[in-house]
C-alpha positions as CSV (number, residue, x, y, z in Angstrom):
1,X,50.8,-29.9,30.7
2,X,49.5,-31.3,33.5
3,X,46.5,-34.2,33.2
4,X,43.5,-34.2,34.6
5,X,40.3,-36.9,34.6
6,X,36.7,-35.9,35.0
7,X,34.5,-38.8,36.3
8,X,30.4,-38.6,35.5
9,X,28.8,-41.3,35.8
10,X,26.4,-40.6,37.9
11,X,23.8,-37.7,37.1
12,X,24.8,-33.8,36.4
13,X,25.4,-34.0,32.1
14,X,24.9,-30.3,32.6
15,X,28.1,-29.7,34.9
16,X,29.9,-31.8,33.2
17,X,29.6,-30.0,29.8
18,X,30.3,-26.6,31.7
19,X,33.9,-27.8,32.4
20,X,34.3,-29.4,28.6
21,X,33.3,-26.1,27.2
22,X,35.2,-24.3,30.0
23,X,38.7,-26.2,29.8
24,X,38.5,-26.3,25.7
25,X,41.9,-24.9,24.4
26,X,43.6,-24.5,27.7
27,X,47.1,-24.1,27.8
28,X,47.9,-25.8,30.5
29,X,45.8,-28.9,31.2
30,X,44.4,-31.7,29.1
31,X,41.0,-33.3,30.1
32,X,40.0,-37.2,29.8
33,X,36.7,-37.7,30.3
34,X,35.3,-40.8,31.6
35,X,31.2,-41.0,31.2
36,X,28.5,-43.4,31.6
37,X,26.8,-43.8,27.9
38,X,23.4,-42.1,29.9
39,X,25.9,-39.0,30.1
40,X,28.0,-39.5,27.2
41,X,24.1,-39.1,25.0
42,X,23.4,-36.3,26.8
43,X,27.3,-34.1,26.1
44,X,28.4,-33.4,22.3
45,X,32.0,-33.4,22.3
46,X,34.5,-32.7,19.1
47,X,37.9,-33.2,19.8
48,X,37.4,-34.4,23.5
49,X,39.1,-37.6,25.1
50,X,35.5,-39.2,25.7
51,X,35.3,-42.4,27.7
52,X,32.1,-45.3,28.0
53,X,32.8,-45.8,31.4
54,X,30.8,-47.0,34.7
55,X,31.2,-48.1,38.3
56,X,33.0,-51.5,37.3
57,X,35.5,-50.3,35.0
58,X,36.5,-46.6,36.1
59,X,39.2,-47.7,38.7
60,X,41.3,-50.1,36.0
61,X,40.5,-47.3,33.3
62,X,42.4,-44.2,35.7
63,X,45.1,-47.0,36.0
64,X,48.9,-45.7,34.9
65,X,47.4,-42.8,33.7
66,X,49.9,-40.4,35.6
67,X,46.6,-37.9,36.3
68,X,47.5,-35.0,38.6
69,X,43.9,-34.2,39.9
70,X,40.8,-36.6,39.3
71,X,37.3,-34.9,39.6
72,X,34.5,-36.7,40.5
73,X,31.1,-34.9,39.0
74,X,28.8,-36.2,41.4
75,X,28.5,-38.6,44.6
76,X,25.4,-39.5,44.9
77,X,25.5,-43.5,44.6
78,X,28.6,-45.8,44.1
79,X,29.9,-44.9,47.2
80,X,32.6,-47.9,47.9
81,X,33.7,-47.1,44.1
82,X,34.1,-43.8,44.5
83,X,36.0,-44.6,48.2
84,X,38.4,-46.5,46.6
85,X,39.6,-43.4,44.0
86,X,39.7,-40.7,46.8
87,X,42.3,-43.4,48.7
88,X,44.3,-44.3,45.3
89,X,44.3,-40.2,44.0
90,X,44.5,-36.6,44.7
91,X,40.6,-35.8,44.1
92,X,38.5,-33.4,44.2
93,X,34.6,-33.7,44.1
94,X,31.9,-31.7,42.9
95,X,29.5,-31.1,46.0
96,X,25.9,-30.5,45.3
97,X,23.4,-31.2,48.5
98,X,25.4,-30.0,51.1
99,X,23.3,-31.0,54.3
100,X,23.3,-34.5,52.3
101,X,27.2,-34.5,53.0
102,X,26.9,-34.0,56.2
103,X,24.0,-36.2,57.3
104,X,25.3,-39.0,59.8
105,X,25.2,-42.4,59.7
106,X,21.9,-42.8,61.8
107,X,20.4,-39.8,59.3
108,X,21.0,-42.1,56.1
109,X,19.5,-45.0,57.8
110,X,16.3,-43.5,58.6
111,X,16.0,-42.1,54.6
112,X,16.6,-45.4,53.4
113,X,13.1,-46.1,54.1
114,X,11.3,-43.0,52.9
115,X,11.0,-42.5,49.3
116,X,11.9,-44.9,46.8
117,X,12.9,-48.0,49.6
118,X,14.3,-50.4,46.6
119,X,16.6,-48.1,45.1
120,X,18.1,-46.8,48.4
121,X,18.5,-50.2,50.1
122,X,20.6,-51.4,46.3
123,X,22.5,-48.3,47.4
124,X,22.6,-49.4,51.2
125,X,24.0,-53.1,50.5
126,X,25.6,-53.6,46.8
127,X,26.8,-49.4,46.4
128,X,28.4,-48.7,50.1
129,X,25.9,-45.6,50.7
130,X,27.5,-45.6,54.3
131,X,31.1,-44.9,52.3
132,X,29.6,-41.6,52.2
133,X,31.2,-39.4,54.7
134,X,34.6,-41.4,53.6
135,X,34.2,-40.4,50.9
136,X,33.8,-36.6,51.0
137,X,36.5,-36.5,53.7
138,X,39.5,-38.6,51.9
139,X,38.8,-36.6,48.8
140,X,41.9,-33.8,48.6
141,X,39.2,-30.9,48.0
142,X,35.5,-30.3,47.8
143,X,34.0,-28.0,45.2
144,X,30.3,-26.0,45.1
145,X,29.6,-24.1,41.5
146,X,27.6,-20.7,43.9
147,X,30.2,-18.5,45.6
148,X,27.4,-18.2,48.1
149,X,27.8,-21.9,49.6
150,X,31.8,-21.3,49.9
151,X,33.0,-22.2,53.6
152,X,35.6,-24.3,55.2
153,X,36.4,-27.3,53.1
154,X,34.0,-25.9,50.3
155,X,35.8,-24.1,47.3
156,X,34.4,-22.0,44.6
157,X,35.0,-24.0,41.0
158,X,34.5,-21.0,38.6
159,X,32.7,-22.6,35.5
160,X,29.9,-20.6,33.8
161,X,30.5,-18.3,31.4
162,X,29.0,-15.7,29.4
163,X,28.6,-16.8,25.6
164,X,28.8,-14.5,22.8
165,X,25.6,-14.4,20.9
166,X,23.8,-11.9,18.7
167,X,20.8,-10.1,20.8
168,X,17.7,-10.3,19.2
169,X,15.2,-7.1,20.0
170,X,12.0,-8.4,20.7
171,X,8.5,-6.5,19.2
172,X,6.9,-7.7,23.2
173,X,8.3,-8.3,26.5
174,X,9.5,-11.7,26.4
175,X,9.9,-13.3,29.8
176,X,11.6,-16.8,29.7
177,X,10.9,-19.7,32.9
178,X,14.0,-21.8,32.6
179,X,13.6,-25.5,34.3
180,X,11.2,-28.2,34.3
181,X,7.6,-27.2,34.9
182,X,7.0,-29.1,38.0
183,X,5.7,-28.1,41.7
184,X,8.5,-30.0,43.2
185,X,11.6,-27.2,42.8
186,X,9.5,-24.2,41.7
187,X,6.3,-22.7,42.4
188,X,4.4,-22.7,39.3
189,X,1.2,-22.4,40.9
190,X,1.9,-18.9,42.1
191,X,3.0,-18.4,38.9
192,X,0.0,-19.7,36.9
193,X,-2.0,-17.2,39.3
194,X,-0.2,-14.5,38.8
195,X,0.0,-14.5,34.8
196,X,-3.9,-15.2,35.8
197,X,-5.1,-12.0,37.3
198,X,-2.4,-9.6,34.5
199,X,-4.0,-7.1,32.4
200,X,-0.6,-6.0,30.6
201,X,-1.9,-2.7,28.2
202,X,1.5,-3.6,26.1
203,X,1.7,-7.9,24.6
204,X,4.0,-10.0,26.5
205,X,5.1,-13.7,26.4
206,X,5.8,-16.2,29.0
207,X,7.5,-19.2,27.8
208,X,7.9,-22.5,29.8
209,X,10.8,-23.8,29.1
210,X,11.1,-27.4,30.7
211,X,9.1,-29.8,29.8
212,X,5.3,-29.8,31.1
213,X,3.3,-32.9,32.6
214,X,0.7,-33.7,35.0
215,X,-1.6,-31.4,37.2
216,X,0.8,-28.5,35.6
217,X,0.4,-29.0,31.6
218,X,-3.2,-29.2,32.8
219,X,-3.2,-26.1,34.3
220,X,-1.3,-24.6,31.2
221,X,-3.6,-25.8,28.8
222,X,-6.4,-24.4,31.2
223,X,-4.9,-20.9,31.7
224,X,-3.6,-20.9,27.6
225,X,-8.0,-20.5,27.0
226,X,-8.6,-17.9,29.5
227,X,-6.2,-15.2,28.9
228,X,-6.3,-11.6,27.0
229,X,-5.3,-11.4,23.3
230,X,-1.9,-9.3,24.5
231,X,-0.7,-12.2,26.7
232,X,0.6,-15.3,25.1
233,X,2.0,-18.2,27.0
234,X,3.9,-20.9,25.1
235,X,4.9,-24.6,26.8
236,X,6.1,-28.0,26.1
237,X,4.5,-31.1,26.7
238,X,7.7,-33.0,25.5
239,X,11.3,-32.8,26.6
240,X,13.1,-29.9,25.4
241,X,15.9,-29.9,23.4
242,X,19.1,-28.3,23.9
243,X,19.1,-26.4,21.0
244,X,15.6,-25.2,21.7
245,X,16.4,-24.2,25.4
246,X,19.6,-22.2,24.1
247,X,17.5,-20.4,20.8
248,X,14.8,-19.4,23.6
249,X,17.2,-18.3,26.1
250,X,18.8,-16.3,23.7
251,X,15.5,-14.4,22.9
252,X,14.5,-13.6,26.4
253,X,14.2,-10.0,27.7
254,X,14.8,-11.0,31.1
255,X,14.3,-14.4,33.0
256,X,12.0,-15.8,36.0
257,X,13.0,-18.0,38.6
258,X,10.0,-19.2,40.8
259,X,12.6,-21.3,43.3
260,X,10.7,-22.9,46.1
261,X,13.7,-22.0,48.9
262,X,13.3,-25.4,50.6
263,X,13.5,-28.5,48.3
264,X,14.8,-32.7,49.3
265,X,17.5,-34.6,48.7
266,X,17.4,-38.2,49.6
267,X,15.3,-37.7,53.0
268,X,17.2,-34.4,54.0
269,X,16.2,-30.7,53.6
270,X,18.1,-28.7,51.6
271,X,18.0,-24.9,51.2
272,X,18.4,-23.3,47.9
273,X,21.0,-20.5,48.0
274,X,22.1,-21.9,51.7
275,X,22.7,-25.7,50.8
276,X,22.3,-25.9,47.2
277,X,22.7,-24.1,44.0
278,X,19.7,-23.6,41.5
279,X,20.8,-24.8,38.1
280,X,19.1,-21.1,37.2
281,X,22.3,-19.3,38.8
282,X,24.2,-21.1,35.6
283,X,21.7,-20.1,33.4
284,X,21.9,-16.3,33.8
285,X,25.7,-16.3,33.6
286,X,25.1,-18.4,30.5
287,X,23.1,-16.3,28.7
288,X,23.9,-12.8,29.9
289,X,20.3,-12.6,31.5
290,X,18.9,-10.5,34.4
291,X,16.8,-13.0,36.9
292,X,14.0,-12.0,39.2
293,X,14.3,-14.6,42.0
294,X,11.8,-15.3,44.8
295,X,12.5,-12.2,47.6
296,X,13.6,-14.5,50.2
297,X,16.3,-16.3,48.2
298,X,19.5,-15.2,49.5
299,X,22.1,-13.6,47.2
300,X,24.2,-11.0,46.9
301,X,25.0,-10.9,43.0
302,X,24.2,-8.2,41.3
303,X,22.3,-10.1,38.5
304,X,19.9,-12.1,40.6
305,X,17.0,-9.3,41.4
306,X,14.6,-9.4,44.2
307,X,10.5,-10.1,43.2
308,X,8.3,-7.4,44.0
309,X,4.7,-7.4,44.5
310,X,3.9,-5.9,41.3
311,X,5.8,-8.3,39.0
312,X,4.6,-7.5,35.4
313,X,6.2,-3.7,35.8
314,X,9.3,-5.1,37.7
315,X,9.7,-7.1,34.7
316,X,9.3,-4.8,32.4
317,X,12.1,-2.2,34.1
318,X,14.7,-5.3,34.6
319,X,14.4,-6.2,30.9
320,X,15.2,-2.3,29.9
321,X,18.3,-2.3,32.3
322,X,21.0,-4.3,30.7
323,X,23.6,-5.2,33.1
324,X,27.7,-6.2,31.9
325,X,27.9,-9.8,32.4
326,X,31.4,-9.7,30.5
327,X,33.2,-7.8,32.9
328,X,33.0,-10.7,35.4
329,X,32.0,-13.8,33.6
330,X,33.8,-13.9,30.0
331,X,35.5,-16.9,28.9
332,X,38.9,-15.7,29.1
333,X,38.1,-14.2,32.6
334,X,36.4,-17.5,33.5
335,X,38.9,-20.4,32.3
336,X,42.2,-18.6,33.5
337,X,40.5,-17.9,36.6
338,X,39.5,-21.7,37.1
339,X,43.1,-22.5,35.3
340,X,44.5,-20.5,38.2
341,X,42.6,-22.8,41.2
342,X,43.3,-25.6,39.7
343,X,46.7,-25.3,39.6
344,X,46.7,-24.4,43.5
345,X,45.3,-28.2,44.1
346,X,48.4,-29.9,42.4
């Protein structure tokens, strides 16, 4: 079997437990798993080799480990680290802000001092931030999680998967809002307005799920007063758990994805769907759901649906149109799929 270690110690918990649950009882790789203990709280692992690792230790812990592909979650700090593994191994690295990757020297310079100065300049002078283009270019293979970002040196990594669960059949439309209820990614406002002005003559719910703070659990706990007896809203002022997020998931008729198309990373734009993946994209897969996206997010999957002016009745059709996520997107499908690539890298 051939070996492979997966390096988070950075930020993406999320992506990281996509490829545990993904490369669980493969046949022809075994996974060590080397995470910071912010990441290791966050992933629940069985028989998993788990590893407390950080930026200090991770280059004497890959030592004489005979590992045929290292993957690096995320490079977004510990640059010089991160430098030295792409130099010493055949590695392949998760890539995530794609105009951040291909900023210049002069670009990163001039974000240093927007946003939060202190951090940037610890990542300027003690975490080699200008490594960065080193690093993405020594590294063997660069990976994006959307089949929509795929170009030159940026290969598909097939991960999500469509769990088996049993369907629950709501008694009202249930529409689930995956993500953190905040301005900065997603426009809740639009949404607040629109749930606003609804005069449904069936009972739906909308459920929040992310936690809520700020101007926008005020404005939930504003709109929650003012609306009819056959709309119900339901929010979270605390952080959700994951065993919350997947029981409401699980109930939803049909998600909505209010993605602001232009969003920030470290002083650059980025472009959801263009130069960066919504976490939502995973979601759907996940949970076998149908998702009504903003109308000028680009994709081409069948799953992702358009919004139309009249949302509460495009909601309503989408959630009575099941579509086969299995076909594509089962676990079998998915992990010898991703076997398959992987294999191609060694």
């Amino acid at each position: 079997m051939k070996k492979i270690a997966y390096i988070e110690i950075d930020t993406h918990a999320e992506i990281a437990k996509a490829f545990m649950d993904i490369m669980e009882g493969s046949q022809d790789f075994t996974v060590d798993y080397y995470f910071s203990k912010r990441i290791k709280d966050q992933v629940s692992h069985r028989h998993e080799a788990v590893f407390l690792s950080d930026s200090s230790m991770i280059l004497d812990q890959l030592k004489g480990k005979g590992y045929d592909l290292v993957v690096i979650g995320t490079v977004h700090r510990y640059f010089n680290t991160f430098l030295a593994v792409t130099k010493r191994y055949n590695t392949a690295v998760i890539s995530h802000n794609l105009n951040f990757i291909r900023a210049s020297k002069l670009d990163l310079m001039k974000s240093v001092f927007k946003g939060d100065i202190i951090f940037r300049l610890k990542l300027w002078l003690k975490e080699g931030l200008f490594y960065k283009t080193k690093v993405y270019n020594t590294s063997r293979t660069l990976f994006v999680l959307d089949e929509a970002l795929i170009s030159g040196r940026y290969h598909y990594l097939p991960l999500f998967y469509t769990r088996d669960f049993d369907k629950v059949k709501n008694e009202e439309l249930m529409v689930v809002i995956p993500g953190g209820v905040s301005q900065k990614r997603r426009d809740y406002h639009s949404i607040f307005e629109t749930i606003r002005k609804l005069n449904p003559d069936k009972s739906c719910q909308f459920v929040f799920l992310g936690k809520a703070t700020g101007h926008e659990l005020k404005q939930l706990e504003n709109l929650s007063g003012k609306l009819p007896e056959n709309i119900k809203i339901t929010y979270f002022s605390e952080r959700v758990s994951s065993e919350e997020f997947e029981q409401w998931m699980q109930k939803a008729d049909v998600l909505w994805c209010p993605i602001q198309q232009d969003t920030e990373f470290f002083g650059m734009k980025e472009t959801y769907g263009l130069t960066k993946m919504t976490g939502n994209l995973g979601d759907a897969i996940a949970y076998g759901k149908l998702a009504v996206f903003p109308g000028k997010y680009p994709s081409k999957l069948n799953f992702i649906i358009s919004e139309k002016e009249n949302i509460l009745e495009q909601l309503k059709t989408v959630s009575e149109n099941p579509f086969d996520f299995y076909t594509t997107y089962s676990r079998k499908k998915v992990q010898k799929k991703l076997e398959q690539f992987l294999k191609g890298l060694l």
